[in-house]
C-alpha positions in Angstrom: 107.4 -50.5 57.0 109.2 -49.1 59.8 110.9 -45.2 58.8 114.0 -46.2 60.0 114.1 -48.8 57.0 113.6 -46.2 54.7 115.9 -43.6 55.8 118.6 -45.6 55.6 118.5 -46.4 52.0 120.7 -43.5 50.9 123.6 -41.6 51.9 124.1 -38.2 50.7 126.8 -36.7 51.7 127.4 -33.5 49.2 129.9 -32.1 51.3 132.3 -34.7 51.3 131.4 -35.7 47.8 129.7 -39.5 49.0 126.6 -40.7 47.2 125.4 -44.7 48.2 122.3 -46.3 47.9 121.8 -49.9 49.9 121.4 -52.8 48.2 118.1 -53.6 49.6 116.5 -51.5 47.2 117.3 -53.4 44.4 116.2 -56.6 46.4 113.3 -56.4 48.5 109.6 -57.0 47.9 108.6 -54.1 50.4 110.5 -51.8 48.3 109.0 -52.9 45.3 105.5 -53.0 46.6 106.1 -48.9 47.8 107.3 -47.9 44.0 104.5 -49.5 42.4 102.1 -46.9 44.7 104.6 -43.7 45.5 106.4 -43.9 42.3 104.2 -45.6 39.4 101.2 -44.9 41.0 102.0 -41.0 41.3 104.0 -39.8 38.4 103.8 -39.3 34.7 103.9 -42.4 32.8 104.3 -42.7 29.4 101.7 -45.0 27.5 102.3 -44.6 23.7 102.7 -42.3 20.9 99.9 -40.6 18.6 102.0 -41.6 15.3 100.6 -45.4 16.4 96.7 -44.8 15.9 96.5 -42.3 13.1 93.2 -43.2 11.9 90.0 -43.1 13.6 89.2 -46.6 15.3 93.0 -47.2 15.5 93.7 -48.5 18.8 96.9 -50.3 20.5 96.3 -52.4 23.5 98.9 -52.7 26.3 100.2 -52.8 29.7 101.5 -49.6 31.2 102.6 -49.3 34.9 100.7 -52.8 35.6 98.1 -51.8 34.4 95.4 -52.7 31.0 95.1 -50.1 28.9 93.5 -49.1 24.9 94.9 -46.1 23.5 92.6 -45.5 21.0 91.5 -43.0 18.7 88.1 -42.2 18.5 85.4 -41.2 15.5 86.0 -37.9 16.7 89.3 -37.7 15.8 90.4 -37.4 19.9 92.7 -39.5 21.5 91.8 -41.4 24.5 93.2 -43.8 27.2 90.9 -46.3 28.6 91.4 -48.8 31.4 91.1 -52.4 29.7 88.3 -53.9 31.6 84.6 -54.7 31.4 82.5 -52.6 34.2 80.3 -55.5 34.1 82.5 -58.4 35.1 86.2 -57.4 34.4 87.2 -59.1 31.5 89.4 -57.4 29.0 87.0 -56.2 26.4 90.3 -55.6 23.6 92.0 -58.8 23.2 94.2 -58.2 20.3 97.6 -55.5 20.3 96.7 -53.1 17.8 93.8 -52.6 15.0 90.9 -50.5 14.1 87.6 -51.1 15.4 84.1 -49.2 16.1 83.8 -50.8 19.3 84.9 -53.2 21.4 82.4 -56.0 23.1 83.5 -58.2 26.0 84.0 -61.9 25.2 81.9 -62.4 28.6 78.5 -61.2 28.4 79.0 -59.2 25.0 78.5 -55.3 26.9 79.6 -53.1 23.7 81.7 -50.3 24.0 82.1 -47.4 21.8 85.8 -46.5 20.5 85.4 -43.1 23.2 84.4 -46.0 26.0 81.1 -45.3 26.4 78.7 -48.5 26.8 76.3 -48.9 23.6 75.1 -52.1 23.8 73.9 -54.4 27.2 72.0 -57.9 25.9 68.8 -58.2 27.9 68.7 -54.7 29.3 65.0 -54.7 30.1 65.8 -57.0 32.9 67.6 -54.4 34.3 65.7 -51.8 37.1 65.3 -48.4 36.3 68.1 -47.3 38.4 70.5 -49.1 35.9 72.2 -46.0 34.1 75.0 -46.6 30.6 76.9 -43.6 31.6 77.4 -45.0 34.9 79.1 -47.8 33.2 82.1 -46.1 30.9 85.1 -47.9 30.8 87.1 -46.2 33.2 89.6 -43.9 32.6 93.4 -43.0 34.0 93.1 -39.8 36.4 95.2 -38.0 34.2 95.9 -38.0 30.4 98.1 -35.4 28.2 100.1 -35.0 25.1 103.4 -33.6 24.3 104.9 -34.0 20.5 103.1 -36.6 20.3 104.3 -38.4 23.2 101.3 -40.0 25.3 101.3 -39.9 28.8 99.1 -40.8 31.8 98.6 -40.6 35.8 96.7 -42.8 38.2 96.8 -39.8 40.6 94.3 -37.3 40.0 96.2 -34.8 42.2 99.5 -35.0 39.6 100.9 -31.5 38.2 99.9 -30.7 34.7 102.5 -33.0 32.4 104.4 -29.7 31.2 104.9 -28.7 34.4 106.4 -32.7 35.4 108.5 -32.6 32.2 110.6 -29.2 33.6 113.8 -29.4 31.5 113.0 -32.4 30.1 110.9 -30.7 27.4 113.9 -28.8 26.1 115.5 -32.3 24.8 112.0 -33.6 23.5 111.7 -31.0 21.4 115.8 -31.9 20.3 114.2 -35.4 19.0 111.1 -33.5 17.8 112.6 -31.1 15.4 114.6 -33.3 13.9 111.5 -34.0 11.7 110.0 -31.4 9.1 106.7 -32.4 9.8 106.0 -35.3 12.6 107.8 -38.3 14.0 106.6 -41.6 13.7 106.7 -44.6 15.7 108.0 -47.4 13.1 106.1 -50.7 13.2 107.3 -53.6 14.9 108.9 -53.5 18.6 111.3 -55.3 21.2 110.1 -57.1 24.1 112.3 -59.2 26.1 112.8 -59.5 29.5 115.8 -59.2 32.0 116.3 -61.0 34.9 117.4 -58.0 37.3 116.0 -54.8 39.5 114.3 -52.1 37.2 116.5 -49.3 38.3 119.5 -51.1 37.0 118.3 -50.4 33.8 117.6 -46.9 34.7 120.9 -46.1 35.6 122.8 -48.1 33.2 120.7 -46.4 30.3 121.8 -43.2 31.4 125.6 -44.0 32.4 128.2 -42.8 30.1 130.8 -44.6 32.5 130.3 -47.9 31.4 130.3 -47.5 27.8 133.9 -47.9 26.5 135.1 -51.0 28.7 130.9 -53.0 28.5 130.5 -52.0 24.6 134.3 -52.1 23.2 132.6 -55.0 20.4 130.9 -52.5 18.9 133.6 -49.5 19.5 136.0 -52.0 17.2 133.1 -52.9 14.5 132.7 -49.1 14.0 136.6 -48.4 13.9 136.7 -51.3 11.6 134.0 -49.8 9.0 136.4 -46.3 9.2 134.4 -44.3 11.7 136.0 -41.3 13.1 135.4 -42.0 17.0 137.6 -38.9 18.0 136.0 -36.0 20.1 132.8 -38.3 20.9 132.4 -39.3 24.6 135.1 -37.0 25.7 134.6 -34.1 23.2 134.2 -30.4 24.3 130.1 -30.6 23.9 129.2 -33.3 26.3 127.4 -32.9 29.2 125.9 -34.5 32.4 122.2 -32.9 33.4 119.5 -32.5 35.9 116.5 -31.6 33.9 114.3 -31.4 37.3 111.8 -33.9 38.9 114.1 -36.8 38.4 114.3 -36.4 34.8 117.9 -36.7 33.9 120.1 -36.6 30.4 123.9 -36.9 29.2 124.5 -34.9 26.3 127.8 -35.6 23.8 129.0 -34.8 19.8 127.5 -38.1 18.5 130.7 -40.2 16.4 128.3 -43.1 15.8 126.9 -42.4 12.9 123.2 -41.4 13.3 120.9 -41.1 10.0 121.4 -37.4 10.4 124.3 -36.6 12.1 128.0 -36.4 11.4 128.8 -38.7 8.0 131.3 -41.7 8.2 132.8 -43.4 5.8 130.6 -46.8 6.6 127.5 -44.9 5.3 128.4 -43.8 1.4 129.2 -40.6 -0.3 125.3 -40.9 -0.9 124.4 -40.9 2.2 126.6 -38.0 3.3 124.9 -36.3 0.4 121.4 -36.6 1.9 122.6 -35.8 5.5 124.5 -32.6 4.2 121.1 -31.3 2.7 119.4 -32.6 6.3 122.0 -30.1 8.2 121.5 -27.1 5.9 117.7 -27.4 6.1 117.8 -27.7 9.8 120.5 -24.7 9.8 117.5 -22.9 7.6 115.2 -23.5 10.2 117.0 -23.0 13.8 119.8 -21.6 12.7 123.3 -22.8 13.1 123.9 -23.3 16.8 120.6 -25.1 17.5 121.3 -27.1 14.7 124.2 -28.4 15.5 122.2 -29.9 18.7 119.9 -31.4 16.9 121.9 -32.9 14.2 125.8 -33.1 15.4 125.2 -34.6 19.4 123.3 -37.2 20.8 121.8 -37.8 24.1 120.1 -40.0 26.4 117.2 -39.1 28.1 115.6 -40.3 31.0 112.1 -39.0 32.0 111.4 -40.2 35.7 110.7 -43.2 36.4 110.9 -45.7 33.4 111.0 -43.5 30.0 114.3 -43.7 28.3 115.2 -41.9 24.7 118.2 -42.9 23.3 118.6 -40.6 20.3 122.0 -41.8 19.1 122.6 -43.9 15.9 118.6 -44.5 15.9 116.0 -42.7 18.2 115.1 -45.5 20.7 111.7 -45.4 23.0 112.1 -47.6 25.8 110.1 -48.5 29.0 110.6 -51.4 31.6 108.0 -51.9 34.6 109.2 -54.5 37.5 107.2 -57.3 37.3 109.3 -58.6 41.0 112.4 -57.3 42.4 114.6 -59.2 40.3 112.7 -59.3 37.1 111.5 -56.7 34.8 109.8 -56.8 31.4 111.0 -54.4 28.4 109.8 -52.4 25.4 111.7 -50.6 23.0 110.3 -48.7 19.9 111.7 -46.8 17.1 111.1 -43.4 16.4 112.0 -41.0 13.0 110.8 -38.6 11.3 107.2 -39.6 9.1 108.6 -37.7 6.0 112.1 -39.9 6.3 112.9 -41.6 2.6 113.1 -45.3 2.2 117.1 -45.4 2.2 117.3 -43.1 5.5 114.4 -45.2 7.3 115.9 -48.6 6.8 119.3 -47.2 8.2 118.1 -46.1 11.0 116.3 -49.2 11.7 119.3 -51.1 11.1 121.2 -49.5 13.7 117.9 -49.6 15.8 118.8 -53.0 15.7 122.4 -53.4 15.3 122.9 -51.8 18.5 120.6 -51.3 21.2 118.2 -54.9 19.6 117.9 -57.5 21.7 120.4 -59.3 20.1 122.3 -56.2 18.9 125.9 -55.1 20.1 124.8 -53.5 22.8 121.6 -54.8 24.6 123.2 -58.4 25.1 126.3 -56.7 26.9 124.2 -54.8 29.3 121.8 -57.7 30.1 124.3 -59.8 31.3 125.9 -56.8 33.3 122.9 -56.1 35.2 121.6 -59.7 35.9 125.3 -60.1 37.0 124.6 -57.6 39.3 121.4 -58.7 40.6 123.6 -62.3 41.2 126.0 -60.2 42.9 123.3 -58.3 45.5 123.0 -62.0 47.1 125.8 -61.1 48.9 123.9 -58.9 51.5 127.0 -58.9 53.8 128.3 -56.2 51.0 125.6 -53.3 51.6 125.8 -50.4 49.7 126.4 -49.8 45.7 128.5 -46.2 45.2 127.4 -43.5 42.7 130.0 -40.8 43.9 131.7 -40.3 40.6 132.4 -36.7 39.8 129.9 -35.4 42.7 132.4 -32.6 43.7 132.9 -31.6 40.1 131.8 -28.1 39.4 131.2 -29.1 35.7 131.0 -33.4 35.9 130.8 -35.3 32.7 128.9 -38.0 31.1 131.3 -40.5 32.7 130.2 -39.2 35.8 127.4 -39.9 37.6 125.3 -36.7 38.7 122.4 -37.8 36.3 121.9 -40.9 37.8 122.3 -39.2 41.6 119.1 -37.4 40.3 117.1 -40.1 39.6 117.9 -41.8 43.1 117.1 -38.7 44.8 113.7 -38.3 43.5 112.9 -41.8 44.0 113.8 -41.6 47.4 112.0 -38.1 48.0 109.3 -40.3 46.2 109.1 -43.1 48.5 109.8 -41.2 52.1 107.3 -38.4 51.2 104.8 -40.0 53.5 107.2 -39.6 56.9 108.4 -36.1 55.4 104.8 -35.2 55.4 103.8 -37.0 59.3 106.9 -35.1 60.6 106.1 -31.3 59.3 102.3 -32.3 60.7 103.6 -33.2 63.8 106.0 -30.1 64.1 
């Protein structure tokens, strides 16, 4: 690919407050091909969460950044990551989503493998030389593997920063989600996939856009004014916030009207309910004190952790990732996430409005499929080249219907994906 291509796929103009990305981004094989090495290939991904093998032998079998993976846990207790694939022949040796097992044996030629990878069993290994070595034979293993509150996380490059060091601010709204359990969270069983026929980092930005809400989602703004929710001093209340967290990581911050499990009460939930989330506030005030518990409890926020991790902790705590399978077609999946010590009544309301809004066939996930794919239907017309993210760039203080946080996504993806030439030019200076 030519540089000229790639320098000309943003304009940043801070000066005169102009942000534009072309259009061929969200179109173009080349592109796509460069993200899945400069941008999946390089950064942080996250692969899963420790609440889902709590046992040893538990494992969970999926695909991650195009690529195989088991998460398992081992009979020493330790989590590992290990690339889904037979060093013999290259079959997947785990065929099935999630279960517990001592090993796993390829379907192939039946080479064993212990739940830490290592290869235990080889049928007919006298007919092998000498030189033939098991530990030579592992199932291989991501360059990079880490933890943090549980959240699982792995690199292809071996070069990566440590993961603390990649989260930057991010960590600071983890640990909001975090606390908000006593002891752990917990992944809930069960999950969304579905697919959407448009460019990835449509769904990046819209997951992370506070601008569209009100005029995309007003179905669900009129079911919660019809059940007697308070929507006042939400969205454009005095403690929202548009963020830069640092290495493309990104979050909008606001008092949360919605109704979450453990936030602010509305009449929809029950003088019961308001009971148990009363006693949730004073326990967290107990623990953090008043101002950090208001964070935790009273606002929401949706996080995105560069490239494809997004936390909606709103009415529900929402894990989502999305990988682009082409340009114009991605595949989704979306977990929820609550506190393991959560009663029966507080879990099932959560995973009601889990569903109710951000489900595949929830309020709000149907509204913004058919926004991006609509989008995607729109980049046809290539005579019309650039898409502008400007809002509120000359805003000292810009809010959540603004658009800095999803000017600091494209910016890293672009430092991303022109680091190469940036890297030829100092050399050559």
């Amino acid at each position: 690919m030519k540089d000229t291509a790639l320098d000309n796929l943003i304009i940043d103009d801070r000066k005169a407050g102009i942000f534009r990305v072309n259009r061929r981004a969200f179109t173009e094989t080349e592109y796509l091909e460069l993200e899945h090495a400069r941008v999946f290939g390089k950064c942080w991904i996250y692969a899963g969460h420790e609440s889902e093998i709590p046992e040893p032998g538990d494992f969970r079998s999926r695909r991650v950044a195009g690529r195989s993976l088991i998460i398992v846990r081992g009979d020493d207790g330790v989590v590992r990551v290990l690339f889904n694939t037979c060093t013999h022949r290259g079959s997947l040796v785990c065929r099935q989503p999630r279960g517990n097992a001592r090993s796993f044996q390829c379907p192939y030629h039946a080479w064993t493998f212990s739940c830490r990878g290592d290869l235990i069993g080889v049928p007919g290994e006298s007919a092998y030389s000498e030189a033939f070595d098991r530990a030579e034979f592992a199932l291989g293993r991501p360059a990079r593997m880490d933890i943090y509150r549980g959240f699982i996380f792995v690199s292809f490059d071996r070069a990566a920063p440590d993961l603390s060091d990649y989260l930057a601010g991010a960590k600071e709204y983890l640990d909001l989600v975090c606390d908000q359990s006593e002891t752990r969270m917990k992944i809930s069983e069960g999950a969304q996939a579905y697919s959407i026929r448009a460019n990835w980092k449509l769904l990046v930005e819209n997951s992370i856009d506070g601008y569209h809400g009100l005029p995309t989602h007003q179905r669900y703004f009129t079911f919660l004014a019809d059940t007697g929710a308070d929507l006042r001093g939400g969205l454009d209340g005095p403690h929202q916030k548009a963020l830069d967290l640092g290495n493309g990581h990104a979050a909008i911050e606001f008092t949360a009207p919605f109704g979450r499990p453990i936030a602010r009460w509305v009449p929809s939930f029950g003088e019961l309910a308001k009971a148990r989330i009363e006693e949730k506030q004073h326990r967290l005030e107990e623990r953090f004190g008043a101002e950090r518990a208001f964070r935790i409890a009273q606002t929401g926020r949706n996080l995105l952790i560069f490239p494809n991790l997004i936390i909606n902790d709103i009415m529900a705590i929402t894990v989502r990732t999305f990988f682009p399978i082409s340009p114009d077609y991605m595949e989704v999946n979306a977990w929820n996430l609550g506190p393991a010590e959560e009663d029966v009544e507080d879990s099932e309301l959560r995973l009601d409005n889990f569903l109710t809004f951000l489900g595949p066939g929830g309020f709000a996930t149907p509204d913004d499929v058919e926004m991006l794919e609509a989008c995607q239907r729109g980049f046809a017309n290539r005579e019309v080249a650039w898409s502008d993210i400007s809002r509120g760039m000359l805003r000292e203080h810009p809010s959540i219907s603004d658009e800095l946080q999803i000017r600091t996504f494209w910016r890293r993806w672009h430092e991303l994906l022109t680091a190469p030439q940036l890297r030829r030019a100092r050399k050559a200076a």
